[in-house]
MINUKE-237154 format. One line per 5 residues: number of its first residue (from 1); for each residue x, y, z of N, C-alpha, C. Coordinates in steps of 0.05 Angstrom, whole numbers. Each point is the difference from the previous one (the first is absolute). Example, Ala and Ser with C-alpha at 12.3 -4.5 7.8 and 13.67 -1.06 7.14 Angstrom:
1) 264/-114/156/-18/24/0/18/24/0  -7/21/-14/16/24/1/-15/22/14
This chain:
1) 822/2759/2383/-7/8/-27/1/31/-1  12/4/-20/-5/26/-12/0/21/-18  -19/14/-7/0/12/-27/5/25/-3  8/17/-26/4/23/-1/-8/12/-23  -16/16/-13/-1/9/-22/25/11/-21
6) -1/-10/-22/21/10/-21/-6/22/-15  -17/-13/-16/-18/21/-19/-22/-10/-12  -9/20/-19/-29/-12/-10/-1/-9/-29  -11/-4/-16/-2/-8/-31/-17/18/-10  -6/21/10/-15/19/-22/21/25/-23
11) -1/1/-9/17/19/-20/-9/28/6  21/16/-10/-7/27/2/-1/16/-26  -13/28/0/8/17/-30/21/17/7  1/13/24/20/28/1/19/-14/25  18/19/4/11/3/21/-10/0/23
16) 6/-5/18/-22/3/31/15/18/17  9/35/-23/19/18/18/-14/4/27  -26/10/8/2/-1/32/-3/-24/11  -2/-21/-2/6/-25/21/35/-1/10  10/2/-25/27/8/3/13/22/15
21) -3/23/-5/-2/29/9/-11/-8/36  -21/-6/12/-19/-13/22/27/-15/10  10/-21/-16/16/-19/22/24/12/9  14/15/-21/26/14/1/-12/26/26  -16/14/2/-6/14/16/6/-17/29
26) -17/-17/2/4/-14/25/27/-11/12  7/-3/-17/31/-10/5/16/23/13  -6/22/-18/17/19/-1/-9/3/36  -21/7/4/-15/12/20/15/-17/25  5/-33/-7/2/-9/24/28/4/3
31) 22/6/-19/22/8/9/4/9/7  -10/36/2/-2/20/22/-9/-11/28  -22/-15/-7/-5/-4/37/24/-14/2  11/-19/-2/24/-6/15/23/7/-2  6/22/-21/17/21/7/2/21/27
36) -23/2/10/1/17/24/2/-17/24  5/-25/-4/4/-17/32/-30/-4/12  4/-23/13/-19/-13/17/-17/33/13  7/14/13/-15/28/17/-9/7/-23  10/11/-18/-8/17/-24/-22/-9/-23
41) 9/-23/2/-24/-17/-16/-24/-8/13  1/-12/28/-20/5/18/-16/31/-5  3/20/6/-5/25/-5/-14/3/-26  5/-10/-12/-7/7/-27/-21/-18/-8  3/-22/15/-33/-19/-6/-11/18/11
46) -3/16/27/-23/8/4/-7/24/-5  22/21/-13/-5/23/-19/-22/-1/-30  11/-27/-6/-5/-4/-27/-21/-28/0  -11/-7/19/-9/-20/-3/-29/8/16  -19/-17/0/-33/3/-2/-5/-13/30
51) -7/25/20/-6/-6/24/-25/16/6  -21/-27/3/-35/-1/2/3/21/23  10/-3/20/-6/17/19/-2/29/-7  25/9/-10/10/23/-15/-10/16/-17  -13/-28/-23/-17/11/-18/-19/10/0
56) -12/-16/21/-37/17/12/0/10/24  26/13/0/-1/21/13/-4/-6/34  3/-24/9/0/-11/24/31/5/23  17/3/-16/31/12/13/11/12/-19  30/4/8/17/30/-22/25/-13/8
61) 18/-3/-20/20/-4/-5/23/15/18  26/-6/1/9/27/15/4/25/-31  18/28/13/-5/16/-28/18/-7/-12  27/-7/5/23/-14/-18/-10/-25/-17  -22/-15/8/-6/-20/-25/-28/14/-14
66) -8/29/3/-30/1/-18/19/15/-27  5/-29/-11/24/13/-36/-26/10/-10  -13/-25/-2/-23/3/-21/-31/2/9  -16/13/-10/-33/-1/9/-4/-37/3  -13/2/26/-10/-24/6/-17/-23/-29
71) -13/20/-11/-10/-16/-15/4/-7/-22  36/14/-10/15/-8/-21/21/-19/12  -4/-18/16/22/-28/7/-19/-16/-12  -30/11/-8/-4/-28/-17/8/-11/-20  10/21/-19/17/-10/-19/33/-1/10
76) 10/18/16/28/-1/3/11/-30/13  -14/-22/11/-7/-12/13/4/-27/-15  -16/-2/-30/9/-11/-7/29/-9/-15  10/16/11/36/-4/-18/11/4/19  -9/-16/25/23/-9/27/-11/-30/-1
81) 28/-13/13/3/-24/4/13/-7/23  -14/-20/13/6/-7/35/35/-24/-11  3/-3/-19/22/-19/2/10/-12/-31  20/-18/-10/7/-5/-24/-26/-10/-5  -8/-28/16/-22/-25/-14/-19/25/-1
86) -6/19/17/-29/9/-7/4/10/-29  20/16/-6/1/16/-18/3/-28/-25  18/-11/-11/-4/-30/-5/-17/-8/-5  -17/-10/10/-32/-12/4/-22/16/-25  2/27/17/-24/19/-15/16/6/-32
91) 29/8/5/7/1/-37/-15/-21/-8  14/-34/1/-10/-8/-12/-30/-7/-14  -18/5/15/-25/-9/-12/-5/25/-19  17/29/8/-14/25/-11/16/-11/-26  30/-11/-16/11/-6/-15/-15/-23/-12
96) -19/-10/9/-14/-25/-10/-34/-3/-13  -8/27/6/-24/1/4/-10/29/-19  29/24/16/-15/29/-5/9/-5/-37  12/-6/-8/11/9/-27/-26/-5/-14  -21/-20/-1/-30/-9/-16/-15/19/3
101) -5/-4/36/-9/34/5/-4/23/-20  25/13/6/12/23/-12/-6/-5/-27  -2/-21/-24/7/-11/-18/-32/17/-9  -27/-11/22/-21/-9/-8/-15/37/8  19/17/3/-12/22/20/12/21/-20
106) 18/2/-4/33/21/-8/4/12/30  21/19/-15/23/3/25/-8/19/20  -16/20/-6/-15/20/12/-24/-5/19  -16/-19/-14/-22/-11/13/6/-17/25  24/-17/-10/6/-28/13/14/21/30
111) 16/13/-2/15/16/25/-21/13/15  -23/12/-11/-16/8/19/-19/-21/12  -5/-20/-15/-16/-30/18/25/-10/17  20/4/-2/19/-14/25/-8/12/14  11/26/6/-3/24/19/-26/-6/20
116) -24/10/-21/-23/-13/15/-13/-25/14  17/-19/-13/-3/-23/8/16/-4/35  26/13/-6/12/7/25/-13/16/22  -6/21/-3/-25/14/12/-15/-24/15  -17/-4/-14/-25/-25/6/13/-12/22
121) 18/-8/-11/16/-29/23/13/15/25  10/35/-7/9/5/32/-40/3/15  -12/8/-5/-25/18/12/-7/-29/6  -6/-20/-9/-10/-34/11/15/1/26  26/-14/-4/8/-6/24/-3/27/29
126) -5/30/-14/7/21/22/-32/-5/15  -22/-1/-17/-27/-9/9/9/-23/18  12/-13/-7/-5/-28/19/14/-1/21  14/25/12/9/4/17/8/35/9  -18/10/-3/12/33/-6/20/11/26
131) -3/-12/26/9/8/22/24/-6/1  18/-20/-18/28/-13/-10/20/25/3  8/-3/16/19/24/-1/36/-24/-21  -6/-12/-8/27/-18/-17/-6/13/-25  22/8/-4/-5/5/-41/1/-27/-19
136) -13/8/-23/0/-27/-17/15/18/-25  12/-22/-8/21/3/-24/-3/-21/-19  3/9/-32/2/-17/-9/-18/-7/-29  14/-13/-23/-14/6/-27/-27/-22/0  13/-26/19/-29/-17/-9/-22/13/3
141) -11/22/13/-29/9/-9/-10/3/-23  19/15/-7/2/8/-31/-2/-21/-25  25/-26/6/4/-22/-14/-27/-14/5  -16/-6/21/-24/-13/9/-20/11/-22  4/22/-14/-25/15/-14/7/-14/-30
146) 29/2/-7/2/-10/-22/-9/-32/-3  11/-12/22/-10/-27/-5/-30/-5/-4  -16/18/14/-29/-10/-5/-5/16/-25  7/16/-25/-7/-6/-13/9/-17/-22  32/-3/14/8/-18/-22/-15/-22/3
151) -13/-15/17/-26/-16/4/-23/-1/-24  -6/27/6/-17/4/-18/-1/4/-30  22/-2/-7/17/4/-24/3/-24/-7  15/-11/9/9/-36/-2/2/-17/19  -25/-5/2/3/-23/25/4/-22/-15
156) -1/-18/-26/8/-11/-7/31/-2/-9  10/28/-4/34/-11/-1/9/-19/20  25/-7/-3/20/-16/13/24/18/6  7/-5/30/21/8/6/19/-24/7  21/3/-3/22/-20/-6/10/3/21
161) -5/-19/27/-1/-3/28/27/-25/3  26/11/17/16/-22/11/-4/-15/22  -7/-27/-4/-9/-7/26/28/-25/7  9/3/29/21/-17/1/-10/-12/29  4/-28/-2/-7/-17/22/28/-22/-5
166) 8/12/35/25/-14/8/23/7/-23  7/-27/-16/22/5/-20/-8/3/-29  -29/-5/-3/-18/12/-27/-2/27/0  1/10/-30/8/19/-8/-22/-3/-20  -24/16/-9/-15/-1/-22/-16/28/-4
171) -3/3/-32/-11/23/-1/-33/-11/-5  -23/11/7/-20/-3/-11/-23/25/-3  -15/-3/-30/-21/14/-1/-26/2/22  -8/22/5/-25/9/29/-18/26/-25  -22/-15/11/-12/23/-24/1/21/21
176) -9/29/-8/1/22/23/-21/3/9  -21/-17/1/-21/-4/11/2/-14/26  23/-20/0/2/-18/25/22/22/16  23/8/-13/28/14/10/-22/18/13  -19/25/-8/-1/28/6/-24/-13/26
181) -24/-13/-3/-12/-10/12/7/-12/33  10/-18/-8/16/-7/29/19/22/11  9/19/-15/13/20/12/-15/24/17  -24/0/-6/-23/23/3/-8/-12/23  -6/-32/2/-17/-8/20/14/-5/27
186) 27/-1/-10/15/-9/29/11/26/17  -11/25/-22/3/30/20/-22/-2/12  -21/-5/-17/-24/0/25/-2/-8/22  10/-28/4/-6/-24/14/28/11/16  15/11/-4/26/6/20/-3/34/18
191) -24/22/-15/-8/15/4/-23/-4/15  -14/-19/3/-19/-18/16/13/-2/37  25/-18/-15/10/-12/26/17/18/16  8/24/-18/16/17/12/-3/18/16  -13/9/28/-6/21/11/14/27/-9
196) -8/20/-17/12/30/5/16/2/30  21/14/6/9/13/22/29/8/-6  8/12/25/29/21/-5/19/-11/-4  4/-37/-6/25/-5/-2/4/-6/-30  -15/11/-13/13/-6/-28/-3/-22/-16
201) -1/-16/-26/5/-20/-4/-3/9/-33  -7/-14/-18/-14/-7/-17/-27/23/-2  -5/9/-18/-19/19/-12/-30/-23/-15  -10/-12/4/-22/-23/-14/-17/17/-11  -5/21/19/-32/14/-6/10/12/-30
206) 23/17/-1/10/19/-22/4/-21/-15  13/-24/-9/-9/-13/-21/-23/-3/-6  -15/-14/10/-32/1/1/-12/24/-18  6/22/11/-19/26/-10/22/4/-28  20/-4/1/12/5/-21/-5/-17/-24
211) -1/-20/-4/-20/-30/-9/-28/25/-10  -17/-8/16/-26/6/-13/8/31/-13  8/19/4/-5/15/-16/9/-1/-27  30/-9/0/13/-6/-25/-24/-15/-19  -12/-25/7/-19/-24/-7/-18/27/-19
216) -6/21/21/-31/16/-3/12/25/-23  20/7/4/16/27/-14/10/-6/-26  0/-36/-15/13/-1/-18/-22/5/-20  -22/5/11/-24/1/-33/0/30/-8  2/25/23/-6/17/-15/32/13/-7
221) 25/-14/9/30/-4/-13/7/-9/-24  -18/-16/-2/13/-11/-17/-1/14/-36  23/-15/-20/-17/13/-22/-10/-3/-5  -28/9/-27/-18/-5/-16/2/-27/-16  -9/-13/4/1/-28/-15/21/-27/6
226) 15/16/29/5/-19/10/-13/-28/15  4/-19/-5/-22/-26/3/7/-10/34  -17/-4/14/6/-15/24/-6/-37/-7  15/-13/27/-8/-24/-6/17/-8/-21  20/7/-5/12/-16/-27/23/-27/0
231) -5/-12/-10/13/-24/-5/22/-2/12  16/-25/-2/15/-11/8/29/6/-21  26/-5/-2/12/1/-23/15/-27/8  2/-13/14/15/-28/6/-21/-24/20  15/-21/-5/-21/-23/11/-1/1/19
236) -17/3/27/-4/6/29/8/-32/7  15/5/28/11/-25/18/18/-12/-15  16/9/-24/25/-18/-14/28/7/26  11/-22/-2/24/-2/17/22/6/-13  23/4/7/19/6/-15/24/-6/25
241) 29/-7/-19/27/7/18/8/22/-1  4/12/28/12/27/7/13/9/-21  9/-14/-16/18/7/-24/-9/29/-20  -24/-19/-3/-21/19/-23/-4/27/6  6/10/27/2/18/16/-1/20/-27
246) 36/-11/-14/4/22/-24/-3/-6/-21  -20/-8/8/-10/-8/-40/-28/18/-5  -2/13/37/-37/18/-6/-8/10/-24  -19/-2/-3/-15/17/-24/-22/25/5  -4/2/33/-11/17/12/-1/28/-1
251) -8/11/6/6/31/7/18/11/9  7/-14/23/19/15/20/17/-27/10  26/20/7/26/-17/3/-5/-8/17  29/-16/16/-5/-15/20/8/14/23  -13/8/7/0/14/21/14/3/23
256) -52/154/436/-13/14/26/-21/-3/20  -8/17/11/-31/16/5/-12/6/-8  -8/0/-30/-9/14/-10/-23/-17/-26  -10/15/-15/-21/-26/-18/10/8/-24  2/-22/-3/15/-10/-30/-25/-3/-26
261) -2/14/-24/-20/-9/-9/17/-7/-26
């Protein structure tokens, strides 16, 4: 079995120019890294990328990679990507999720709760391991913040989830209470199981911290009279043939060594 998120059924008022602006960056970003080759891109995760050791001042880089002050790869950091699916992966939910966001914040507000939300999620995982001499890379910190408050925003929407088992093909409604939920808990529970150490893997904690703050950062983000908790706009758990794919009425179209967040 398996599922994938499409999009969601909430509507928008404006444009969602930085979610857009955000993804095109990343893209852009990851073409450079693999414009410079396997050495060069290596290099550049750990120029540009968030190493606990480094950061608190526990080791030093050599001087050909100190581009940037240690404590500006927290944001540079997020607009590297360990590979296509990573980069893949994290667009999509930020294409699925950030546009309500942004929707529920404007454009100014909403870019500085990423940012910070990214923050949050590198300093989690660097706490949970500060002696890591591996860099972490990568936007899900960031995306982790939007999702929890898109939580908090609409945990009643529906996201329009493909789930295919064997030669079935079906689309069905998940309110984002179950989608964001089970997503939060299985970082924990994999951040649980996962020992910190130098070989890299998966970033859990930085989702984690990136999660609660987003959750905590969307009240004093948000705008004035924006409502949390709000409704649903389609019937939760309706099934559908892959077909309907393009018939959405939703928001949004259809979509190393080192720690990946």
């Amino acid at each position: 079995m398996f599922f994938i998120p499409l999009y969601d059924d909430n509507p928008t008022r404006r444009t969602p120019v930085v979610t857009i602006a955000l993804i095109a960056l990343c893209i852009l970003v990851y073409g450079w890294q693999v414009s410079l080759g396997p050495r060069g891109g290596e290099l550049a995760v750990y120029a540009y990328g968030v190493v606990p050791a480094v950061l608190f001042g526990y080791a030093e880089l050599p001087d050909a990679l100190q581009v940037v002050p240690s404590w500006a790869t927290v944001a540079t950091s997020m607009f590297l990507h360990g590979g296509v699916l990573h980069l893949g992966g994290n667009m999509l939910y930020l294409w699925i999720f950030g546009n309500n966001v942004e929707d529920s914040m404007g454009r100014g507000r909403f870019l500085l709760f990423y940012l910070l939300c990214g923050a949050a999620a590198a300093l989690t995982q660097s706490l949970a391991s500060p002696l890591s001499e591996v860099p972490m890379l990568g936007a899900s910190g960031a995306i982790g913040g939007v999702l929890g408050a898109y939580l908090v925003l609409h945990p009643r929407a529906n996201v329009r989830v493909l789930m295919w088992i064997i030669i079935f093909v079906r689309l069905i409604n998940v309110p984002a209470l179950i989608v964001l939920g089970v997503w939060f808990l299985g970082q924990i529970l994999s951040g649980v199981a996962t020992p910190t150490s130098d070989e890299g893997g998966v970033a859990f904690w930085a989702h984690v911290g990136g999660f609660v703050a987003g959750a905590l950062l969307v009240f004093p983000f948000k705008r004035r009279g924006v409502e949390v908790l709000e409704p649903a706009h389609s019937t939760p758990f309706a099934v559908m043939p892959a077909s309907a794919a393009v018939r959405r009425r939703g928001s949004v179209p259809d979509a190393g060594n080192r720690w990946r967040r």
